[in-house]
Each structure stands twice: as C-alpha cells, then as structure tokens.
C-alpha positions in Angstrom: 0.0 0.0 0.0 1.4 3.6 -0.9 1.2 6.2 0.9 0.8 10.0 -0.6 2.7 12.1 0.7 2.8 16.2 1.0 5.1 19.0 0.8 5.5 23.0 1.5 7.4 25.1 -0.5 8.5 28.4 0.6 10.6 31.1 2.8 11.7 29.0 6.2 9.7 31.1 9.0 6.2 30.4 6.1 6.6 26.9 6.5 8.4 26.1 9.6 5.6 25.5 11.6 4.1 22.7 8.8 7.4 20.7 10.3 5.3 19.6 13.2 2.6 18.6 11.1 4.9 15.6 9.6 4.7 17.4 6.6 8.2 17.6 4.4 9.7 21.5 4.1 11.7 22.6 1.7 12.7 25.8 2.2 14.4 28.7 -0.3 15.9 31.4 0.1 16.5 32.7 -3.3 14.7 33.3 -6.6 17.0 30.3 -7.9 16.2 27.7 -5.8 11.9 27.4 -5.9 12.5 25.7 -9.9 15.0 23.4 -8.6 12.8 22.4 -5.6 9.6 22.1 -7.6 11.3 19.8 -9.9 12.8 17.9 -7.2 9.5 17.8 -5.1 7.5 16.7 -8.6 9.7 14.1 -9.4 9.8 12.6 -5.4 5.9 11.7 -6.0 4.3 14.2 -3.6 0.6 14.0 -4.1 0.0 17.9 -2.9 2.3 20.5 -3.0 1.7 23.8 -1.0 3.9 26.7 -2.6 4.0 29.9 -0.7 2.9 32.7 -3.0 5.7 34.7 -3.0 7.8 31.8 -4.5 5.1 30.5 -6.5 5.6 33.3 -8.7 9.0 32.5 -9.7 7.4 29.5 -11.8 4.6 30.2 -12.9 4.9 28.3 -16.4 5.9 25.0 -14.4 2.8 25.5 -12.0 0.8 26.0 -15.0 1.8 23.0 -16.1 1.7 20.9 -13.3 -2.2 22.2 -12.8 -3.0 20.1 -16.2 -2.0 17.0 -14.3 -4.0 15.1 -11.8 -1.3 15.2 -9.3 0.4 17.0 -7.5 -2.3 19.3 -6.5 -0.8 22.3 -6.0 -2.2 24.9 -3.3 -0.6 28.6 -3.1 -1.0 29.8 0.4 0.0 33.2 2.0 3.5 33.9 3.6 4.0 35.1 7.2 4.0 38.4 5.8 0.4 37.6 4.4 -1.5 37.1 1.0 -1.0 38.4 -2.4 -4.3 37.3 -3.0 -3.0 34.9 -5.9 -3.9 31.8 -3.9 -7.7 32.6 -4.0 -7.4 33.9 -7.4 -6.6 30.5 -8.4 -9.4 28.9 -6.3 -11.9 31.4 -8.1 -10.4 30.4 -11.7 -10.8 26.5 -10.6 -14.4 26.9 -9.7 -15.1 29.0 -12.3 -13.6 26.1 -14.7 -15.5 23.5 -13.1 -18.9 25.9 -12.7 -19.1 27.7 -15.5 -19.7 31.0 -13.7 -17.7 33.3 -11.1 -19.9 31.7 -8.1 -17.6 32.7 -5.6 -16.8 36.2 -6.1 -19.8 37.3 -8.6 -17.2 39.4 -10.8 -18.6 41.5 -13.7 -18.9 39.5 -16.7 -19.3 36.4 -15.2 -22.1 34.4 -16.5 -24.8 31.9 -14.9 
C-alpha cells in the first residue's frame, strides 16, 4: 500500500511550523532555488504540494503545467507576511472552470 505524501514550499519562518505537522519543508531562500525544488518535489511523487505565493511566482509556467495533471495538487498559500491574493485567485479560476460561472466572487462578466 502507498502512501501519498505532502510537501510545502516556501521562505523558512512560512513553513516552519508545517514541520510539526509531519509534513516535508523545503525551504528557499533565493529566486534560484523554488524551480529546482519544484522539480525535485514533482519528481519525489508528492501527491499535494503547497507553494507559498511569493515563491510560487518565480514558476509560474511550471505551475501552470503541473495544474493540467491530476497530481500534485498544487495549493498557493499566503507567507507570514500575508496574502498576495493569488492563492484565492486560483481557487476562483478553478471553480469558475469547473462551474461555468464566477460563483464565488460574482465578478462582472461572469455568467450563470
């Protein structure tokens, strides 16, 4: 029987406290470094991935990519600093995929 397993990606005092979850860190600390670690983390057969914003912006063509596969689902979540607001803007986009219609949010434009 395998077991998934999950991972946070992101600046050490974001994800330090995911440590005493059992969850596996990787922290960066350069612009550099989040590529390499998302390669390494994809290829180590994590079933989710949480990237903190911040870093998830230094790839976003490899997280674009990674959302067409099933897994790893990959979450962005806010540094200790706080949100960026990209995190949500992905949830909204998913919904809106799977909906049809800006359900959460009710933007302009959106259809029902």
């Amino acid at each position: 029987m395998s077991m998934y397993k999950m991972a946070v990606i992101g600046d050490k005092d974001s994800i330090l406290g995911f440590k005493s979850l059992g969850v596996a860190t990787y922290p960066v600390t350069g612009e550099e470094e989040v590529p390499r670690v998302l390669n390494r983390v994809t290829r180590e057969k994590y079933a989710v991935v949480c990237i903190t914003e911040n870093a998830a912006q230094q790839v976003t063509a490899q997280l674009e990519e990674l959302n067409q596969k099933m897994l790893p689902a990959v979450l962005l979540i806010p540094n200790n600093q706080g949100t960026l607001g990209l995190g949500m803007e992905q949830i909204r986009k998913n919904a809106e995929k799977a909906i049809g219609a800006d359900i959460l949010f009710g933007k302009e434009g959106s259809q029902l």
